[in-house]
C-alpha positions in Angstrom: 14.1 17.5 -9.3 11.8 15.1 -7.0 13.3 11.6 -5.9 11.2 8.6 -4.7 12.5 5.9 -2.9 10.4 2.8 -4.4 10.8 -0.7 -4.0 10.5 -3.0 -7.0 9.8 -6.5 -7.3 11.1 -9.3 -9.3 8.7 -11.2 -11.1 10.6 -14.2 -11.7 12.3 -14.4 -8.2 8.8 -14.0 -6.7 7.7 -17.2 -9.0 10.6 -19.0 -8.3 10.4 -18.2 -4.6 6.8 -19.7 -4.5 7.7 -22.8 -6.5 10.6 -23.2 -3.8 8.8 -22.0 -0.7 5.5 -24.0 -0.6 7.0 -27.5 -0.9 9.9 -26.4 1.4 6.8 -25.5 4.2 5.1 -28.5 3.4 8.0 -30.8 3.3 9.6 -29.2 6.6 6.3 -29.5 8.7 6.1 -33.4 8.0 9.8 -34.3 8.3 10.9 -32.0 11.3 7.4 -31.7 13.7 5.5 -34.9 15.3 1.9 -35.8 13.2 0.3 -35.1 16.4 1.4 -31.0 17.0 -0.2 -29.4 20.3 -1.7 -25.8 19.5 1.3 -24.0 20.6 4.0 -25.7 18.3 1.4 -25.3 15.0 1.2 -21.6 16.4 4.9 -21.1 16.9 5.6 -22.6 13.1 3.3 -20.7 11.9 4.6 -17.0 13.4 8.7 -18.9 12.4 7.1 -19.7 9.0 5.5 -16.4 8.3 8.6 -14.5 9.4 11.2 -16.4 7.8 9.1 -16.2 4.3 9.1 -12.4 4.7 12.4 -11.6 5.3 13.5 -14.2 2.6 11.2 -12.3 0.5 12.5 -8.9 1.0 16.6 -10.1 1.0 15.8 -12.5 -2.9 12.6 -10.4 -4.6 12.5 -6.8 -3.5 15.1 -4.4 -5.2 15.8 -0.8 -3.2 15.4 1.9 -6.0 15.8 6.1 -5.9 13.7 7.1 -9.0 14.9 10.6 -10.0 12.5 13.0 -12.2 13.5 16.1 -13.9 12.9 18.3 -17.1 14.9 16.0 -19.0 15.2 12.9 -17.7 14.2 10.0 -15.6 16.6 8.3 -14.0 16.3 4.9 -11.5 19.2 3.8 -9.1 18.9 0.5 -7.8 20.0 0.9 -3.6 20.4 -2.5 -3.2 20.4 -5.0 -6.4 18.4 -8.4 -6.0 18.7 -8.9 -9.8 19.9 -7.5 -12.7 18.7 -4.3 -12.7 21.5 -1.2 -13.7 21.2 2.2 -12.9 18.7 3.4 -15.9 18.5 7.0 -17.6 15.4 7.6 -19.8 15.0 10.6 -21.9 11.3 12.3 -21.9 12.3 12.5 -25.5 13.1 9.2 -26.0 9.8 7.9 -24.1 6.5 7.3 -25.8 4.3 6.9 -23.2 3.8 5.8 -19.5 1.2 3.3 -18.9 0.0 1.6 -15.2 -2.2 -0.4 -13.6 -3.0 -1.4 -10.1 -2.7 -4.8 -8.8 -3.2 -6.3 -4.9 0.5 -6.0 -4.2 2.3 -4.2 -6.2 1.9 -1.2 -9.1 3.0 -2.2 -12.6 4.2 0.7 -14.7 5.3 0.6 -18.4 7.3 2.7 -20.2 7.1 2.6 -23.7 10.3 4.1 -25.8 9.9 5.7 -29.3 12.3 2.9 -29.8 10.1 0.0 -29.6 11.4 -1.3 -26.5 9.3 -1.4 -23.4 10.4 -1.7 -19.9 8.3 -2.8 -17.2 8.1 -2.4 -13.4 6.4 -3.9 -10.6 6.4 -1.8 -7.6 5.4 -3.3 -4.6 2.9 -2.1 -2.4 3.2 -3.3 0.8 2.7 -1.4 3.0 1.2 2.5 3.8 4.5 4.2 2.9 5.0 2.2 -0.2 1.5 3.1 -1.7 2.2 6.9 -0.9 5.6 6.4 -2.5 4.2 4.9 -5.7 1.2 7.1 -5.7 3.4 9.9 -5.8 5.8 8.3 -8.5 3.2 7.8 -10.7 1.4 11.2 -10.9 4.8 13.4 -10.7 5.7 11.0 -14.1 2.3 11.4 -15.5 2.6 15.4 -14.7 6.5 15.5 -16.3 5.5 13.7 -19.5 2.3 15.9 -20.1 4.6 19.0 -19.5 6.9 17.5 -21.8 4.5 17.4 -24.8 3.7 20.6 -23.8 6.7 22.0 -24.2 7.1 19.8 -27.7 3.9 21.1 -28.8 4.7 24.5 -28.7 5.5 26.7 -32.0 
């Protein structure tokens, strides 16, 4: 069994969180700072700003997940839940196939059920340990699936 610790995002918290964020910035520099700012109080809301938006980011967007991978099953546990997310247990034989695609800042991955049903995650990129972590996700699925039709395949 190999585990990844990956970090997914919420796409409608991140869109919310920009639709509240930008006018909040805007509004807040006008209301609580002079017109006239020197370079040093534009410099220090800025570092405030930038800082503030990244932790609210990572406590309202990011969800903490283990993704587990075995012969027989995937399974994700969500380490700290941001939204509704439940722990999640998909069968290789209940999974069609695994689609993915790169994007700036995150890694969107789509599982497709025999079902019908698709589920899709965005894992964020962020930084160097978050690529190698969803680098490695993504190939040790891609490797368990092919093994699985394999193993189907076989008289």
């Amino acid at each position: 069994m190999h585990t990844y610790n990956i970090k997914l995002v919420s796409q409608t918290n991140s869109a919310v969180f920009m639709l509240i964020a930008l006018p909040a910035i805007i509004i807040s520099r006008y209301l609580f700072f002079p017109k006239e700012l020197s370079v040093n109080y534009s410099i220090a809301f800025g570092v405030v700003t930038t800082l503030t938006l990244y932790l609210l980011w990572q406590k309202f967007v990011v969800s903490k997940t283990e993704w587990s991978i075995n012969d027989n099953e995937i399974t994700i546990i969500p380490k700290k839940k941001i939204f509704s997310l439940k722990n999640i247990n998909l069968k290789w034989s209940d999974i069609k196939e695994i689609n993915s695609a790169f994007h700036p800042f995150y890694y969107w991955l789509r599982i497709k059920l025999n079902s019908g049903e698709t589920s899709n995650f965005f894992i964020s990129r962020t930084n160097s340990r978050d690529r190698d972590d969803c680098v490695n996700l993504v190939v040790a699925l891609n490797q368990a699936m092919n093994e699985y039709k394999k193993d189907i395949a076989k008289p």
